[in-house]
N, C-alpha and C positions, 0 to 999 in steps of 0.2 A: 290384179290387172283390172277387173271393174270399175275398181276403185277412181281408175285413168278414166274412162267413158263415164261416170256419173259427175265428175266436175265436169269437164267440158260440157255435158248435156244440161248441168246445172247454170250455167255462163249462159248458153245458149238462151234461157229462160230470164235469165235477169238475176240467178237467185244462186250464185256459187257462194260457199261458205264462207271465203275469205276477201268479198266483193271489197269491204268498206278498210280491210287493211292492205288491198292492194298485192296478195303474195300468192295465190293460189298458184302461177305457173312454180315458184319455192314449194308449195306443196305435193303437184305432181312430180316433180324431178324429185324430191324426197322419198316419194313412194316408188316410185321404179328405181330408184338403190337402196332401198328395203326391197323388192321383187327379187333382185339383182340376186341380193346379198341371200335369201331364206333358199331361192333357185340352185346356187353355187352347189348348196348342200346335198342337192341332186342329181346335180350334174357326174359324176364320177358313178354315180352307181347307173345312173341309166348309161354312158357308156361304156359299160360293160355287160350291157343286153344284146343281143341280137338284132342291129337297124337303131342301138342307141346313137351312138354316133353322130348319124345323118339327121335323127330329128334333135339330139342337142347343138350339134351346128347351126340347126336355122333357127333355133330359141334365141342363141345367143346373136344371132345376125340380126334377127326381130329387133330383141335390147337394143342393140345400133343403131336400126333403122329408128325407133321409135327416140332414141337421145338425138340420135337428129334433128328429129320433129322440135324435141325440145329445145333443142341449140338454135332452132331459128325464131325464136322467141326472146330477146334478148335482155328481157326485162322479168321483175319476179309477177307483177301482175297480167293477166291474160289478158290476151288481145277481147276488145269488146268486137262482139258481132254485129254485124255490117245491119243497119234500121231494116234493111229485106230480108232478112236472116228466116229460115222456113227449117227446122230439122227435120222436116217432110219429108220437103221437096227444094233444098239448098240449089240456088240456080249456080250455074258454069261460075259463075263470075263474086259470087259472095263464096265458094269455096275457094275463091283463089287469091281471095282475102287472107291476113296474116289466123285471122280468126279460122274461116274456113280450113286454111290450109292444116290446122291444129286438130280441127276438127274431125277433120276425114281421116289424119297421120292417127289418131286414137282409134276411132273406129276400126281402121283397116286391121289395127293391132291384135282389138282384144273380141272379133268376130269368132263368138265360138264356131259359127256355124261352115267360116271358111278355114279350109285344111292347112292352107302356107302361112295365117294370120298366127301367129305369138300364142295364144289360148288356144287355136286348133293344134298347134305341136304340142303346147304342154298337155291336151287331150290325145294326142298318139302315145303322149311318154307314159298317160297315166294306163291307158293300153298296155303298154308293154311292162310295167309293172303290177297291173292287175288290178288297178282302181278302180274306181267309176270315175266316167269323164260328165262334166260338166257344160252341158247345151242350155242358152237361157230358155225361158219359159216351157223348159220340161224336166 
């Protein structure tokens, strides 16, 4: 799922991998049906954990929300970010840009640090199977 947030933060910058062949949105719809597909595999044994269930449900609700994000992209190359573009301090109006709106749809996703974000439940699921969970910069 990082994988999602470091192209868009790469775009934001001027410097995604696939700027000059025009397909990076092809590349993240590729990688979350690879997420999709490696997830599946664990889907079935977390629920049949105790509270599996309810945090596989919103994993899977996450995946939707976030193919959404991608479905309103309608093209394989990303939206270019709007000349005011700040991944600081993104004003109201450049996230509501087709760019923006891609932007913030990634982010909200793969925030370890929030518990309803996509990577915050696959860190309850890794809880419930006994892993260590992954928070960035610690």
């Amino acid at each position: 799922m990082n994988e999602q947030k470091e192209k868009v933060n790469k775009a934001s910058e001027g410097s995604e991998e696939s700027r000059y062949a025009q397909r990076t949105m092809k590349d993240l719809r590729a990688n979350l049906v690879g997420t999709r597909k490696i997830y599946a595999l664990f889907g079935p044994w977390l629920r049949s954990k105790p509270g599996g269930v309810a945090i596989d449900d919103q994993i899977l609700a996450g995946f939707a929300k976030l193919q959404g994000v991608y479905d309103g992209v309608t093209t394989d190359a990303i939206p270019a970010p709007p000349a005011t573009w700040s991944a600081e301090a993104p004003s109201a109006a450049d996230l509501a840009s087709p760019f923006g709106k891609l932007w913030s749809g990634v982010h909200e996703a793969v925030d370890p640090t929030k518990k309803e974000s996509v990577v915050g439940q696959m860190n309850a699921a890794a809880v419930v199977f006994g892993f260590p969970t992954f928070v960035e910069g610690k």
